[in-house]
N, C-alpha and C positions, 0 to 999 in steps of 0.2 A: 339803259333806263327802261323800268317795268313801263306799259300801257295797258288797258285793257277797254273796253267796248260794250257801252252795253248793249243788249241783254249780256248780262254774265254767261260765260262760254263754255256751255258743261254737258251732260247726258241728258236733255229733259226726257225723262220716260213718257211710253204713248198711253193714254189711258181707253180704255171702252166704257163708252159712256152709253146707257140706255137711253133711247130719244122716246120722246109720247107715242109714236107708231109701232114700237116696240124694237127696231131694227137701233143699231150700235154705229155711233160715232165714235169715231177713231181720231186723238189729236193729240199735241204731247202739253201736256201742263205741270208748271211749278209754281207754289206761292207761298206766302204770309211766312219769310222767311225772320226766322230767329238769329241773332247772330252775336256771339261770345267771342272774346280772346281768354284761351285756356291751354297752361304748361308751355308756351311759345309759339303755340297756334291760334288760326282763327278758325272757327267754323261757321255754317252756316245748317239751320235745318229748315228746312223748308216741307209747304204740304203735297202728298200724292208722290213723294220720291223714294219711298221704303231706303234710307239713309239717309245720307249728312253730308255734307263738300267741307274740306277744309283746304287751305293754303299756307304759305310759311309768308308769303308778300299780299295779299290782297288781291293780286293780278291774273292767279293763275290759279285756279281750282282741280283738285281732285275729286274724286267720287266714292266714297265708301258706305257700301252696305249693311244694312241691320235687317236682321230676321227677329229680333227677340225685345221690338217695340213696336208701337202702335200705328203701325204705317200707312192704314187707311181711314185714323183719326183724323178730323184737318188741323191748321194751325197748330204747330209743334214748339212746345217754346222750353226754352234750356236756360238755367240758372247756374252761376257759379258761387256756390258755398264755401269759401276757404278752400279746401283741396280737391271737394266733391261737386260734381254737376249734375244736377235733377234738371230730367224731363217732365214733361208732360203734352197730352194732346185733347184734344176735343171729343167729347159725347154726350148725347143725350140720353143713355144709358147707364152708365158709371163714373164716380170720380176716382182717377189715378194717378201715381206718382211713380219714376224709375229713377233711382239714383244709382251714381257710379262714380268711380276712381279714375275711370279707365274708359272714353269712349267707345275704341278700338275693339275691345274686349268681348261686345257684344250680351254683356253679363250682367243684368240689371238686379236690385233690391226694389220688389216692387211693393207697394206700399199702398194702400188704399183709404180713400178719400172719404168723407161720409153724404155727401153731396155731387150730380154731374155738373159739370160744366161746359160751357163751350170759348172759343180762344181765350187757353187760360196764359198769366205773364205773373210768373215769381220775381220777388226784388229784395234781395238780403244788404241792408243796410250795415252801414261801418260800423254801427253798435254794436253788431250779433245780432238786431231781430229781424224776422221774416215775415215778408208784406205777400198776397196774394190778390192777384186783379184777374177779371174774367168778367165776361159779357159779349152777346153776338145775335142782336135781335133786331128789327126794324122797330124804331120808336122806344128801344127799352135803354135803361143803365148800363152805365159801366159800377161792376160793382167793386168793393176790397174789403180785404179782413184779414189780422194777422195771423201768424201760422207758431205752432210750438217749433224753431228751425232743429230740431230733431226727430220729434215721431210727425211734422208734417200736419199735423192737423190743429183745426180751429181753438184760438183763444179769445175771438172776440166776434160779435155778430156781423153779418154782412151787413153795407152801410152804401147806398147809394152816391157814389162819388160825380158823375158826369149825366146829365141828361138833356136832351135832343133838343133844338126851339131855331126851326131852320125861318123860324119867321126873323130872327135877328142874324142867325150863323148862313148866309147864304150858299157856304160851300159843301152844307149838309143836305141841299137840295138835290134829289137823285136825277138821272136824268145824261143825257150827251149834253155835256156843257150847261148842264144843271138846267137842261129844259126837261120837264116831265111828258114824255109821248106815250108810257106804259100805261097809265091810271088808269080804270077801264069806269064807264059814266055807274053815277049813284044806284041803279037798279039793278045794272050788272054785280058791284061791288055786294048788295046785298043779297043777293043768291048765290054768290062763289063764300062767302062768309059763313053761310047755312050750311053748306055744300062741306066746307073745313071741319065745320063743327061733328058731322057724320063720321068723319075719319076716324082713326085710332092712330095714333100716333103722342111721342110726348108731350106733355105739354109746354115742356118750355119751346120744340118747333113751330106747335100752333100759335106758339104768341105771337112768334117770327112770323109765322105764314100771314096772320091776320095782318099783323103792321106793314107787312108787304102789301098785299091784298089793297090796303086804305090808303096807299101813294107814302109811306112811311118811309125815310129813309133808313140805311142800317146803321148802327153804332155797336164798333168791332174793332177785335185786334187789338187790346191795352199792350203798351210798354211803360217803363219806368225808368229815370237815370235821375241820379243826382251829381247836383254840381255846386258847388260854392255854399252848400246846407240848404240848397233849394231842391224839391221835389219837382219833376218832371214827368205829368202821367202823359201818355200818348194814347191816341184811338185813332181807327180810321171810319172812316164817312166818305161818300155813300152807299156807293155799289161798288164790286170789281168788275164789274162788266164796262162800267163807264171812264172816259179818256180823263172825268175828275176827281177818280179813284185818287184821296190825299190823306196825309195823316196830319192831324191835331197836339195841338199840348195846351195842356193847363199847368196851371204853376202853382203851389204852396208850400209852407214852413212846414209842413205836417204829412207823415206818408200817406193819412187816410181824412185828410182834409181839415178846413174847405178848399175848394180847388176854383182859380179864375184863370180867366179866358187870355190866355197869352197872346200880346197883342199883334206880333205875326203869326200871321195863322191864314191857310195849313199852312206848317214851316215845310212841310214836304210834299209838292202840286206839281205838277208836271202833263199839263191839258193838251200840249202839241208836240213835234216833232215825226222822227219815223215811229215811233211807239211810243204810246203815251200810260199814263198811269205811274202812281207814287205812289199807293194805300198799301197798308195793313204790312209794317215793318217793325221795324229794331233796330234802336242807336246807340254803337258802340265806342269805346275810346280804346285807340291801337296802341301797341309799347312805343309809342311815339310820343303819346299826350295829342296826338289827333285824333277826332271824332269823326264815325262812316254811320251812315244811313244807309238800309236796304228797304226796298219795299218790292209790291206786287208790280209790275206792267201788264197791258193787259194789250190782247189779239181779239180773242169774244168774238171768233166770225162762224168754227165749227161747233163752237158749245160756250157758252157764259164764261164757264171757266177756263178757256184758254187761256193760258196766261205765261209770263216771262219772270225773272229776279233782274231787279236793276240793285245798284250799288254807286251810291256818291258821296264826295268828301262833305261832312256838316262841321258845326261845330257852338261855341256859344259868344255873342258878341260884347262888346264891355259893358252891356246895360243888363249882360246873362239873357238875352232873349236867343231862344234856340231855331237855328235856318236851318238849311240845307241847301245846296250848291249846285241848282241842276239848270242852267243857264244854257248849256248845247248838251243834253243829259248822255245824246244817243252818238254825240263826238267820242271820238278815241281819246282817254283821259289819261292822262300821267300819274302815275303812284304818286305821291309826295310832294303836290305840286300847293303853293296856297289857294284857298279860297278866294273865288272870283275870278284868277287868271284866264287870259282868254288861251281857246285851246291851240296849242301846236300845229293840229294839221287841220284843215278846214275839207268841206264836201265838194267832189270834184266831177261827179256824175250825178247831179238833179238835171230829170229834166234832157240829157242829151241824148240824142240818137242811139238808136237798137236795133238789134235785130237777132232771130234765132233758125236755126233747126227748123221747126215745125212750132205751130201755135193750136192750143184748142178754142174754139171758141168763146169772144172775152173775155182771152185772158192774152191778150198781147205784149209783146216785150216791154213795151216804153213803161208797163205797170208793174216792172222791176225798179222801176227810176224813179218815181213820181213823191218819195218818200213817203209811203203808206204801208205799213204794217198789215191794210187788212185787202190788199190788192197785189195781184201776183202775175205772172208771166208762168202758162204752163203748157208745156210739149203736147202736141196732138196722140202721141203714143209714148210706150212705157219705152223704147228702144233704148237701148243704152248708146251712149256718142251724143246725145241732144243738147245741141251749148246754146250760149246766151252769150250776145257781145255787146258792150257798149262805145263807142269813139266819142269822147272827151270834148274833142273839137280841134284841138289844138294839143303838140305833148306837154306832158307836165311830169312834176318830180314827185311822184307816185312813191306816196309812207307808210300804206295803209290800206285793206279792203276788208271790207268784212263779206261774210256770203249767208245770208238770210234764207233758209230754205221753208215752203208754206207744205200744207198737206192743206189740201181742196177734195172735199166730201168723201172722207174715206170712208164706207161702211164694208166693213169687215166681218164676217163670224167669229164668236170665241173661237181661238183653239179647245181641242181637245185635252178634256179633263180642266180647265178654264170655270168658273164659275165668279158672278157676279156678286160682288160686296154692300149692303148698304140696300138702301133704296131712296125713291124718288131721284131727284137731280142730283144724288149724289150715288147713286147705285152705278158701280164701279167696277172694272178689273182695270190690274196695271199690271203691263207687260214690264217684266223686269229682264228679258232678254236683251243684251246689247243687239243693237241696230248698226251696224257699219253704213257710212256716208262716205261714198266714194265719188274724187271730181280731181280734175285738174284745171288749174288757172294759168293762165298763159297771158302775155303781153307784146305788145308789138307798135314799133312805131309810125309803119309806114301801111300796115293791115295788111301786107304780104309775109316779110319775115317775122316769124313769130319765136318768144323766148317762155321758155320754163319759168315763174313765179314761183309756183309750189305745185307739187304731185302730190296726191291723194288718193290718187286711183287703185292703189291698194289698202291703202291705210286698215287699221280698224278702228278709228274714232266712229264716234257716235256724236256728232256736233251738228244742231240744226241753225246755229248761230258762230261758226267758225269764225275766226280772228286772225289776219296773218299780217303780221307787226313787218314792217322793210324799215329798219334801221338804220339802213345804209341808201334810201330810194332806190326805183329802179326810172329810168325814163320810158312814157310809154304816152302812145295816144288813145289806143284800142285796147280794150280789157278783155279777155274770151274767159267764159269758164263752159268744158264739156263736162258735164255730168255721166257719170257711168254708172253707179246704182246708189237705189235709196230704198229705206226701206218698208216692207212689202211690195216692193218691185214696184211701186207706184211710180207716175210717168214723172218726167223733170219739172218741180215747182219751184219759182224762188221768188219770195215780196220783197228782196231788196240786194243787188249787190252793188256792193254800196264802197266808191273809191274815194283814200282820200291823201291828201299831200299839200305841195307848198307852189300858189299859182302865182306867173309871174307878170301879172297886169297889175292895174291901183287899184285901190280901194273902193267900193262905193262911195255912192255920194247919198251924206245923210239923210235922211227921213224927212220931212220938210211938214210943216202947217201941221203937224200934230194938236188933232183935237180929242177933248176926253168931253163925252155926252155922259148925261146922269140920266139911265133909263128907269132905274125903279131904288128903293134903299138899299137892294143888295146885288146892283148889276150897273155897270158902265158899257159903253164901246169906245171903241179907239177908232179912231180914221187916222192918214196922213197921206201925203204924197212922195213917190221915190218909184224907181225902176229897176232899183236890186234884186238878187237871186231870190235873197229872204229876209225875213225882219225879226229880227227876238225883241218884244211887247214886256217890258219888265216892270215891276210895280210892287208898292209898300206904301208902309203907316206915313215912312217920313222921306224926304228926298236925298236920306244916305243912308238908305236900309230897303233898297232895293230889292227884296230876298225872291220875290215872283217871276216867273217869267212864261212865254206861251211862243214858241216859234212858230212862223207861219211862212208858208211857200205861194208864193203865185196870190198874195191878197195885198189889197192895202186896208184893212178893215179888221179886227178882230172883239168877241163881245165878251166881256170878264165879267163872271156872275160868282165868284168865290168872295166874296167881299161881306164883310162886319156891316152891320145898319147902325152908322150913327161916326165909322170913322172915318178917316180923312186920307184920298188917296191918291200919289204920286204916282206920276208914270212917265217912263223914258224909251222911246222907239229905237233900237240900234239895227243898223243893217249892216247884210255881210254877205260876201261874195266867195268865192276862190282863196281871192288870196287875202282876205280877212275880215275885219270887222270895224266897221263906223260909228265909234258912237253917239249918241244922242245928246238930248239935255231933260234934264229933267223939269216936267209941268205938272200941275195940279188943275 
């Protein structure tokens, strides 16, 4: 049986980012992943990865490069036309089209546009005709207009399909948990405004920058799918930076509207866990007749756009309202499993004892535990041999680890003959050199004899989010991984090594006095009482369409500010431990 984990478990390349002092952050990012099933494959394109991943199961990705597309465009989005697949990417410079036969090939028809765009999303309907959606601005449209599906270009006007009104949609409010801490006060705002206007630059960025500039949220990332002859546009809202990075749908009879407000929504939000973020994806249907959601995760500790690709089962419920499935998102999932299933192997190191090697100053071990993606455990030096161990507490039947590796403030010079791409916050180089991660994992019951897991210590993956599936368990109480190089020799960083299996204690005990407070039209909290590991906070329009959910570690308290003003909202607390999961009941 296929599993996989997210973050999806692939090459992220490291990008050089310019910072305002003029010196380069170094971190690896991928995003606003596009994703087709094509000729028996699936692919995914993703931005900042000059290529494309495909797989034959969903589980398992490969990495193939392109030199002869637009690699340091963002947002990359692929159409499948009968036998051929048109790309496209993002600029404020030109509008462009590549089509092909032949991923592989590397051998595009390129095709040009008479307008730029930015995250543009093609949609060729079972008629024959071809839809076009694009927009990526703070306070602006998502636009659409259809396309001749042969030379590519316009036969009807662009025509304003979605626009922003976070005073009703509270989960377009930007912000960590949709609190606004950026806005800078009224005086300030009007001399950085002045200040834009001086610049040269396009102007569809200055719109972006001003709507940023005024506490704007973004409206970005269109997808489209149809189902049952209903139209499905998608966006994402608000930021990538933020943990409520989610994507949206509207629903219409019409590819180019009018469009209303699907009443789950985001059908794709994912505010907690070890890494958080669902925004700016693409929902596909597999040769299965199942439906996958990909979208952005996000780190945003070395640069805004750090970022991850998650990947989880969606689909559309009998009433055709479209979810997605991300309930323990950052669990080890099973290919083929249904929707809602709880997971197989649950988390078996939150929270337990550690210890390492050497430590640099805080950055201690237990902040490989803590389930935080933006907190790490890192070696006082680059030495090679620097491990990390965790003891469980007790042995258990160990299915599962994943090994989460961080880069903490790299600044690096280009290499040589290196130049930067782009400017402002997006002026770039991507290091398209493989990087080998080399480590061994080791297990042991008693913390004396120790066994082989997996060796890696030679390997030449490239994996900053490795996966290692035990099919078979191994019994173990103590987890050790030694690290032996990474790369630019940087010292040993890991924000999560993360074990998981089947514990052999009961169950939690449920959640208790669950109460839901009505703090403003578009925000609730939760309270309740209980002493479990962790609690998954899950919520919807009605009390069996639960499609929300927010994990939380170490609280009994969580505050939900993604919420419609004016609906009506259920909530059910489940807690879970080791060895599984309690659920709830649901209250309004």
């Amino acid at each position: 049986m296929k599993y996989f984990c997210n973050p999806i478990n692939y090459p992220y390349k490291y990008q050089f980012n310019k910072k305002p002092d003029g010196t380069l952050s170094v971190s690896r990012e991928s995003a606003d992943p596009s994703m087709i099933a094509f000729k028996g494959k699936y692919y995914i394109f993703p931005s900042m990865t000059c290529g494309f991943l495909y797989s034959d199961n969903l589980a398992e990705w490969k990495f193939q490069p392109l030199k002869n597309f637009a690699s340091y465009d963002y947002a990359p989005d692929v159409c499948v036309t009968g036998n051929t697949v048109v790309l496209s990417a993002s600029s404020h410079e030109y509008g462009r089209f590549y089509r092909t036969k032949d991923l592989f090939s590397d051998n595009f028809e390129v095709i040009e546009f008479p307008f730029p765009f930015w995250d543009p999303a093609l949609f060729a309907d079972d008629d024959g005709r071809l839809y076009f959606y694009w927009g990526c601005a703070a306070g602006a449209p998502i636009y659409g207009l259809e396309l001749d599906p042969e030379t590519l270009q316009p036969v009807s006007e662009p025509k304003e399909l979605i626009l922003m009104d976070f005073a009703v949609k509270g989960f377009e409010r930007r912000g960590e948990n949709h609190i606004d801490t950026e806005k800078p006060p009224p005086e300030q705002v009007e001399m950085m405004l002045k200040q834009l206007e001086s610049h040269e630059m396009p102007e569809a960025l200055k719109q972006a920058a001003r709507g940023y500039i005024q506490g704007l949220p973004f409206n970005e990332g269109a997808w489209m799918n149809k189902y049952n002859g209903k139209y499905y546009l998608q966006y994402a809202t608000p930021g990538a930076q933020y943990n409520v990075y989610a994507d949206v749908v509207y629903v219409s009879d019409k590819p180019l509207g009018e469009y209303t407000l699907a009443k789950n929504n985001p059908f794709s939000y994912n505010p907690g866990g070890f890494i958080p973020g669902a925004g700016h994806g693409s929902t596909m249907e597999d040769g299965h007749g199942r439906f996958w959601h990909t979208s952005t995760m996000r780190i945003s500790k070395n640069h805004n756009f750090e970022r991850r690709i998650g990947l989880w089962q969606a689909g559309f419920d009998p009433d055709g309202e479209l979810f997605c499935d991300q309930r323990y998102s950052d669990f080890p999932q099973k290919i083929y499993r249904k929707p809602w299933e709880k997971p197989d192997f649950m988390l078996l190191s939150y929270g337990k004892k550690a210890k390492a090697s050497s430590s640099a100053k805080r950055k201690t071990p237990d902040l490989a535990f803590d389930e935080n993606v933006q907190t790490w455990w890192k070696a006082a030096e680059n030495n090679p041999g620097e491990w990390l161990e965790v003891d469980l507490g007790t042995e258990f039947d160990v299915r599962a680890v994943q090994i989460n590796f961080a880069d903490d403030d790299l600044t690096l010079p280009l290499p040589d003959g290196a130049a930067l791409v782009g400017s402002g916050q997006t002026a770039r180089w991507i290091d398209e050199k493989h990087q080998p991660t080399r480590w061994k994992l080791e297990g042991s019951v008693d913390g004396e004899q120790y066994f082989i897991i997996e060796d890696k210590s030679a390997a030449d993956t490239d994996l900053s989010h490795d996966f290692i599936l035990l099919e078979n368990g191994v019994k173990a109480r103590y987890i050790k991984l030694t690290v032996v190089s990474l790369p630019y020799a940087q010292a040993a960083c890991v924000s999560g090594l993360r074990v998981f299996g089947l514990g052999h204690g009961g169950l939690p005990e449920a959640a208790e006095n669950v109460t839901i407070k009505r703090e403003s039209d578009l925000d609730i909290s939760v309270t309740w009482n209980g002493d479990a590991m962790g609690y998954n906070v899950l919520w919807g329009h009605t009390a069996d369409k639960l499609y929300h959910s927010y994990i939380i570690f170490g609280k009994n308290r969580v505050n939900i500010g993604g919420l419609v003003k004016g609906q009506e909202v259920f909530v059910r607390v489940d807690s879970f431990n080791e060895s599984g999961i309690t659920e709830g009941k649901a209250v309004s």
